[in-house]
C-alpha positions as a Markdown table, in Angstrom:
| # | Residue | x | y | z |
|---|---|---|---|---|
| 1 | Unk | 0.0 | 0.0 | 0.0 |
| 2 | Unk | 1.2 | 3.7 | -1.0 |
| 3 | Unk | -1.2 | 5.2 | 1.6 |
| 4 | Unk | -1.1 | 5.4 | 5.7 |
| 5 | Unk | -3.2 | 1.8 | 6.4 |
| 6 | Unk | -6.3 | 2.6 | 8.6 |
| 7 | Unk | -6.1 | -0.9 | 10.2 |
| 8 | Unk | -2.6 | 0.0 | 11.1 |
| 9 | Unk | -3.3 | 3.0 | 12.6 |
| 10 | Unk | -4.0 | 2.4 | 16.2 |
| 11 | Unk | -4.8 | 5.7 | 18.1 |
| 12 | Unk | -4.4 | 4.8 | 21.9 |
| 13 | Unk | -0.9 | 5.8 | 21.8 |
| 14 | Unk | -1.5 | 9.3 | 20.2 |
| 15 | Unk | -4.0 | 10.0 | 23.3 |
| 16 | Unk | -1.0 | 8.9 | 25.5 |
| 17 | Unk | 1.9 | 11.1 | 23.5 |
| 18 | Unk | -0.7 | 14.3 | 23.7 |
| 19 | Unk | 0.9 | 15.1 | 27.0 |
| 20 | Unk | 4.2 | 15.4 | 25.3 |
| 21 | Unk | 4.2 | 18.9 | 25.3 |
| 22 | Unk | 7.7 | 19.6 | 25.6 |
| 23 | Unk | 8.6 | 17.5 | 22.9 |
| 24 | Unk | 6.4 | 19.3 | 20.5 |
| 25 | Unk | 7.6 | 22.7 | 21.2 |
| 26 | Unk | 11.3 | 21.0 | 20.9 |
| 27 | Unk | 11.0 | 19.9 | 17.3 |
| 28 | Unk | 8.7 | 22.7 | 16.4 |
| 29 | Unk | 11.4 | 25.0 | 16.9 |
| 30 | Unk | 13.2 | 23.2 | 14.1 |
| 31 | Unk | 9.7 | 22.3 | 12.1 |
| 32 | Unk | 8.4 | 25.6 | 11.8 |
| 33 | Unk | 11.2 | 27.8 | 9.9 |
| 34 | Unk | 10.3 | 25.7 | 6.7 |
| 35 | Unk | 7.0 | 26.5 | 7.3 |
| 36 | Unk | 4.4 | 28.7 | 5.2 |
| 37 | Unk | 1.8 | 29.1 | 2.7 |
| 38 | Unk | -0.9 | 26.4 | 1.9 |
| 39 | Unk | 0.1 | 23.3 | 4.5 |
| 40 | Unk | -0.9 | 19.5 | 4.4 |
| 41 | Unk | -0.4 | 17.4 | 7.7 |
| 42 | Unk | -0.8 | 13.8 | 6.3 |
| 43 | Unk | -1.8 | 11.3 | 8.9 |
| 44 | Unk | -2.8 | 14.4 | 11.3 |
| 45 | Unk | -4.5 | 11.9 | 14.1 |
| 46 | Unk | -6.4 | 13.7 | 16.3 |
| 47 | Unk | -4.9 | 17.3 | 15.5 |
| 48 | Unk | -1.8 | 17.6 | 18.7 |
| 49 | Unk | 1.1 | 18.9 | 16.7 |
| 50 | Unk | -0.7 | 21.6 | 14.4 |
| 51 | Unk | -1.4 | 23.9 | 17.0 |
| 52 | Unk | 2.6 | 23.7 | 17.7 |
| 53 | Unk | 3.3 | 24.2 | 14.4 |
| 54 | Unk | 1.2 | 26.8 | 12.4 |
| 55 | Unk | 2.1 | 30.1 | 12.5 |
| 56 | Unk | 1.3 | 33.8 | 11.1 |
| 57 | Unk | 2.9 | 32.9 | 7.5 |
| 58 | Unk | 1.1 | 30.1 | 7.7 |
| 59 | Unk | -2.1 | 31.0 | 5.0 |
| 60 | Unk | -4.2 | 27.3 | 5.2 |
| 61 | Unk | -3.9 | 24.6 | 7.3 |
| 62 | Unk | -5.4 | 21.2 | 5.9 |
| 63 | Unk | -5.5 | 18.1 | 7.8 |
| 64 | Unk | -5.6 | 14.7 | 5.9 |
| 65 | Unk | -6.6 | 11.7 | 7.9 |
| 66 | Unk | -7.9 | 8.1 | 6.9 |
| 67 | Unk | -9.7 | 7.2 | 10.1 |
| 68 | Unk | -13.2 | 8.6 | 10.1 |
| 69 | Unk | -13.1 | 8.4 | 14.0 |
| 70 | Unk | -10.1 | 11.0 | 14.2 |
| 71 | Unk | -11.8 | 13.4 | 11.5 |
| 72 | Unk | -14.5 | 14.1 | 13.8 |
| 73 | Unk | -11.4 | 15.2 | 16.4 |
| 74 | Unk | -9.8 | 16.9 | 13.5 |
| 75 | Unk | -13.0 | 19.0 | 12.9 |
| 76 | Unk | -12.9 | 20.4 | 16.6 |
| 77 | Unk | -9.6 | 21.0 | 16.3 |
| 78 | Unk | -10.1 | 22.7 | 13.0 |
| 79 | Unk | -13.0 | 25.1 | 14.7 |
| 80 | Unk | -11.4 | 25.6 | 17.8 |
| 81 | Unk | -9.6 | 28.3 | 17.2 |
| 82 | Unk | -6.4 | 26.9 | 18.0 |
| 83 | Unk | -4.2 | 27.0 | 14.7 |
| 84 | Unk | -4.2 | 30.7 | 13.7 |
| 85 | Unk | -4.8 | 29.6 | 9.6 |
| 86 | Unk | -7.7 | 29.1 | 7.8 |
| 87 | Unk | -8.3 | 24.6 | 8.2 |
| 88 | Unk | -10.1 | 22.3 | 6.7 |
| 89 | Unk | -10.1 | 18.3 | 7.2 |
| 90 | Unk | -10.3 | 15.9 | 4.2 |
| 91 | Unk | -11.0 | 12.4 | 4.9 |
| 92 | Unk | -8.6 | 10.0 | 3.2 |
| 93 | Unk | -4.9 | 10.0 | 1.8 |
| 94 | Unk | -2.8 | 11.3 | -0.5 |
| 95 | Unk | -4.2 | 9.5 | -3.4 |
| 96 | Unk | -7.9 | 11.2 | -2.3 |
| 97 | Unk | -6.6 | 14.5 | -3.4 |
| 98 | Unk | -7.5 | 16.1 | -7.0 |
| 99 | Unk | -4.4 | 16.1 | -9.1 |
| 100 | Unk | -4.7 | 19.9 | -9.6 |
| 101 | Unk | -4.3 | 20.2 | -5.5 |
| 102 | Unk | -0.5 | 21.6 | -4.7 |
| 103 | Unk | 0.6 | 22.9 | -1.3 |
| 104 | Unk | 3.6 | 24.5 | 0.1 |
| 105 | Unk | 4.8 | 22.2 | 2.7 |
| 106 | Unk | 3.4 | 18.5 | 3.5 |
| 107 | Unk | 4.1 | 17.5 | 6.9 |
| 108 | Unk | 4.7 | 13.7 | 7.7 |
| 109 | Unk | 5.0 | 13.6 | 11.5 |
| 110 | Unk | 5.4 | 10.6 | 12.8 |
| 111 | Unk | 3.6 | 8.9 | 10.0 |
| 112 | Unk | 6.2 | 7.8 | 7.4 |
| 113 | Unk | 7.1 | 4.5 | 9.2 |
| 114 | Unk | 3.6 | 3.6 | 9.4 |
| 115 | Unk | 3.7 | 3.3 | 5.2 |
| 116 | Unk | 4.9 | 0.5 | 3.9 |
| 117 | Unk | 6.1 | 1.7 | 0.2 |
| 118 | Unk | 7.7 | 5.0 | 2.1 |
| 119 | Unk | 9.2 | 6.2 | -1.8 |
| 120 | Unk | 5.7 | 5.6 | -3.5 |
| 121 | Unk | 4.4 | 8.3 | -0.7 |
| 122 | Unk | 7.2 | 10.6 | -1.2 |
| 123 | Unk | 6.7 | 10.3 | -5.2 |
| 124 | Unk | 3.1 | 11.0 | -5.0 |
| 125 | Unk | 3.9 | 13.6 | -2.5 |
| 126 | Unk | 6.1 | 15.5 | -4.8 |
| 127 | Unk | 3.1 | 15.6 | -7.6 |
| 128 | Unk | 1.5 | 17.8 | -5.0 |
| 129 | Unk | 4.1 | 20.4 | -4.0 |
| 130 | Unk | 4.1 | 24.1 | -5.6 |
| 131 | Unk | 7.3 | 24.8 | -6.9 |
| 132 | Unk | 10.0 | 25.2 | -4.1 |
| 133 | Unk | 7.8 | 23.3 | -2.0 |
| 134 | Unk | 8.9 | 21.4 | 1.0 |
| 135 | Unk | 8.0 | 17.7 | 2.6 |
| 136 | Unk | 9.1 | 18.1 | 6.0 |
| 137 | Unk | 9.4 | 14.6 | 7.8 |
| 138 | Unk | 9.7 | 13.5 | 11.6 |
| 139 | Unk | 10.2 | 9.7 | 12.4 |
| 140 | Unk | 11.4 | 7.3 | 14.9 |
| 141 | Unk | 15.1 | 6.6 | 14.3 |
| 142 | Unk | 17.7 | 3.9 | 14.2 |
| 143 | Unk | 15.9 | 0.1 | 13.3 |
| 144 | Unk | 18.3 | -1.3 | 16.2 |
| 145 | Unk | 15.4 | 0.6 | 18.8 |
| 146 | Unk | 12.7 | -1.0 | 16.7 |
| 147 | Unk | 10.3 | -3.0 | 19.4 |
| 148 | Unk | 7.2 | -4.6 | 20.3 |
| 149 | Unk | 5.6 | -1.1 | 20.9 |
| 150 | Unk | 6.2 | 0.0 | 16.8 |
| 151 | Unk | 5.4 | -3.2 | 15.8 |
| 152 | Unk | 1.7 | -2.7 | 18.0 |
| 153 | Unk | 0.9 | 0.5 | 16.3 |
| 154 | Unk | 1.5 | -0.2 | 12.9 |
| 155 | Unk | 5.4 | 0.9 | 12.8 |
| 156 | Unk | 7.1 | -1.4 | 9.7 |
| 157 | Unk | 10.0 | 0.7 | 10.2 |
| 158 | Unk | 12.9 | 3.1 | 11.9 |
| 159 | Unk | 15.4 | 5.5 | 10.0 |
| 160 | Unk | 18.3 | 6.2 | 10.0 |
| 161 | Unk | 19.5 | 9.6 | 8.7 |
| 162 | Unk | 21.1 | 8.1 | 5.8 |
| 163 | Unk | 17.9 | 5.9 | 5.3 |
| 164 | Unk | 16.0 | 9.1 | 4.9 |
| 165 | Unk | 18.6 | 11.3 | 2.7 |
| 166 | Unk | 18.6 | 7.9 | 0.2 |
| 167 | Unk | 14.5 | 8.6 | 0.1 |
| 168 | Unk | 14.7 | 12.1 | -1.5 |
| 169 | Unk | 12.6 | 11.9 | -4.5 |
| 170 | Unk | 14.7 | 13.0 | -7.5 |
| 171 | Unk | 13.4 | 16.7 | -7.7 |
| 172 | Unk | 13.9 | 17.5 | -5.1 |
| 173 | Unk | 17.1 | 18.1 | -2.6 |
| 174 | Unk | 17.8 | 17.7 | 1.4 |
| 175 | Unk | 18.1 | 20.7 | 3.1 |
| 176 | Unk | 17.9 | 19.7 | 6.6 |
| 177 | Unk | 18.9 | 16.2 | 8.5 |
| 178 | Unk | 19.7 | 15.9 | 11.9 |
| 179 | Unk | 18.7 | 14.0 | 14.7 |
| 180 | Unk | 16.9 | 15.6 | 17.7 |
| 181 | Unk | 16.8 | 14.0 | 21.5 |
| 182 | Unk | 19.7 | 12.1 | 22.7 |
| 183 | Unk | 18.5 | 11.9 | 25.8 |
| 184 | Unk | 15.4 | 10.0 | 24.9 |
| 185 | Unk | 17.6 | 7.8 | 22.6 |
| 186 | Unk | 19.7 | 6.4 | 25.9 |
| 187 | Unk | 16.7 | 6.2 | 27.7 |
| 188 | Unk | 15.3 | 4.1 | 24.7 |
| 189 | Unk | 18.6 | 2.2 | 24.9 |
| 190 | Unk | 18.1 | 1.1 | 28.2 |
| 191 | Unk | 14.5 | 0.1 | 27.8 |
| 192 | Unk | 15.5 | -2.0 | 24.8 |
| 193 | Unk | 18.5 | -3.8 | 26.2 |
| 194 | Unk | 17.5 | -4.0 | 30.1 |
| 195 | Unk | 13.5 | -3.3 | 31.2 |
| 196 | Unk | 12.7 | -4.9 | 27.6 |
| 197 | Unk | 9.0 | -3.2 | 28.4 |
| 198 | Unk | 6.8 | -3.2 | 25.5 |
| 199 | Unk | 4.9 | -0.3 | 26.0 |
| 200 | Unk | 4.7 | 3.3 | 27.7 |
| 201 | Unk | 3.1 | 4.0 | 30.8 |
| 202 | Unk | 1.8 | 7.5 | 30.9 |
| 203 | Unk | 4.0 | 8.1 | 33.9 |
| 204 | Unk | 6.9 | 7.2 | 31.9 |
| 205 | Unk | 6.1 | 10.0 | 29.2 |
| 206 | Unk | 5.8 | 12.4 | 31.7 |
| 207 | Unk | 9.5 | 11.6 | 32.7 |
| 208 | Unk | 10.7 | 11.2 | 28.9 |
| 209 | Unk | 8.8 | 14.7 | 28.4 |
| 210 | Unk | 9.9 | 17.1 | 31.2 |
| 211 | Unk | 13.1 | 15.4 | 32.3 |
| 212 | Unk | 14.6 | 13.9 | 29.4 |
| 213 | Unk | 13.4 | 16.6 | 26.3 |
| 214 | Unk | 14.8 | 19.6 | 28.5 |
| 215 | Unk | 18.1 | 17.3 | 29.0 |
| 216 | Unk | 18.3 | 17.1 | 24.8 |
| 217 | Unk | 17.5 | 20.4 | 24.0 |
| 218 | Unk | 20.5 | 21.4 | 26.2 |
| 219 | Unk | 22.5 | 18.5 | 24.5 |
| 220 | Unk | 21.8 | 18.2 | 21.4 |
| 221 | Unk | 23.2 | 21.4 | 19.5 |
| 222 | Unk | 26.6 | 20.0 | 21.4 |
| 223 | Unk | 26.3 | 16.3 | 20.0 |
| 224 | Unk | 26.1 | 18.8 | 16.7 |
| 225 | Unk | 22.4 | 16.7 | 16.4 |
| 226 | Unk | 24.4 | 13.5 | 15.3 |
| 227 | Unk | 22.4 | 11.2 | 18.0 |
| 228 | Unk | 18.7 | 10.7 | 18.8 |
| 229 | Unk | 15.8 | 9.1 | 19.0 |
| 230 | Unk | 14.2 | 10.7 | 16.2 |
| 231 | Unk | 15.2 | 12.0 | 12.9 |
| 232 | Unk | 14.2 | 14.9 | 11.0 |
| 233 | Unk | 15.0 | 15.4 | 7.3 |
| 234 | Unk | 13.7 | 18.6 | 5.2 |
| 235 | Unk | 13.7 | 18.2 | 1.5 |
| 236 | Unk | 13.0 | 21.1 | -1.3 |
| 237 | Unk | 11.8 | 20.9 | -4.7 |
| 238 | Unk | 14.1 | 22.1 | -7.3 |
C-alpha cells in the first residue's frame, strides 16, 4: 500500500503522547522555519502537533486523515480556534486528493514508518508540491530501537539519517537532516537492552517529556544533532 493503512493506525498511543508537550515545542522549533503558505499534515491523528506548528505565514492549514473516527477530532480542532490559519479536514490520503491540489509544505510527522512503500508516498507527495515546496518529515530513528511497541501501532519501520537522505525523491534536494533527542535515545537504549518493556506508561512520558526533552534540547546542538531518537530530514523541490 502507498497510503497510511487505517487498520494500522491504532490511536491509543497518540491520546497517550498528547501530554508530550515539551517534545512538541522541541521539534517545532526546528519544524516551523520551513514552514508557510498552503500546508498539508498527512496522517494528522487527532490534531496535537498543528497547533505547535502553524504560525502567522502560515495562509491554510489542511488536515488529511484516513480514520473517520479521528476526522471528527480533527474537525474540533479545525474550529477551535487553536491553529491561527484558515483549516479544513479531508477524509482520506494522498491518493484522495484532486491532481490539480499543490501545497507549500506537507508534513509527515510521525507517520512515514507507518507506510509501507515509504518512496511511493514521497513520489506521490512531490506531484503535490508548488514549486520550491517542501516535505518536512519526523520519524522514529535507528531500526536497532525497533520494538514490540512500533510493531503494535503499525510501525514497519525506523530510519536512520542516511535511510532518509537515500529517500529524497529525484526533484527535489535535502536541506535539513539531523537528529533531535539524545537523551530519549539512551533512555530508549536502556528500555530496549534492560527493562525490555513493550509499552509506555503514561507516567513514563511524563518523565521522557519534562526530564529527558529539556536534557536534549541542552545537548543536542553539542552532540552537533548526530544522536537521537528521532530524525528529522527537510527536502526542497528544485
Amino acid at each position: 500500500m502507498n497510503d497510511v493503512a487505517a487498520d494500522h493506525y491504532i490511536g491509543d498511543e497518540l491520546e497517550l503522547f498528547q501530554h508530550a508537550v515539551h517534545w512538541k515545542q522541541y521539534f517545532a522549533k526546528y519544524v516551523k522555519p520551513h514552514l508557510g503558505g498552503r500546508v498539508l499534515e498527512v496522517g494528522a491523528g487527532i490534531g496535537e502537533t498543528a497547533p505547535f506548528l502553524c504560525a502567522s505565514d502560515v495562509s491554510r492549514w489542511t488536515f488529511l486523515e484516513p480514520d473517520s473516527g479521528f476526522c471528527d477530532q480533527l474537525e474540533k480542532t479545525a474550529s477551535s480556534g487553536r491553529i491561527s490559519a484558515a483549516c479544513n479536514v479531508i477524509n482520506g490520503t494522498l491518493s484522495s486528493l484532486a491532481e490539480e491540489e499543490c501545497f507549500d509544505v506537507i508534513l509527515y510527522m510521525d507517520v512515514l514508518e507507518h507506510i509501507e512503500q515509504d518512496r511511493d508516498e514521497l513520489k506521490l507527495a512531490l506531484s503535490h508540491l508548488n514549486a520550491g515546496g517542501r516535505i518536512v518529515v519526523l520519524a522514529p530513528a535507528h531500526q536497532f530501537l525497533f520494538s514490540e511497541f512500533d510493531a503494535s501501532i503499525g510501525h514497519f519501520r525506523r530510519y536512520s539519517l542516511k535511510q532518509l537522505r537515500l529517500l529524497c525523491p529525484k526533484g527535489m534536494e535535502t536541506v535539513t537532516a539531523k537528529y533531535l533527542d539524545s537523551a530519549g535515545m539512551l533512555a530508549s537504549m536502556a528500555n530496549r537492552m534492560l527493562l525490555r518493556q513493550s509499552r509506555p506508561g503514561l507516567k513514563q512520558i511524563l518523565f521522557w517529556d519534562r526530564v529527558l526533552v529539556p536534557v536534549s534540547r541542552l545537548a543536542d546542538p553539542f552532540l552537533l544533532h548526530r544522536i537521537g531518537k528521532s530524525a528529522l530530514v527537510v527536502y526542497e523541490k528544485i
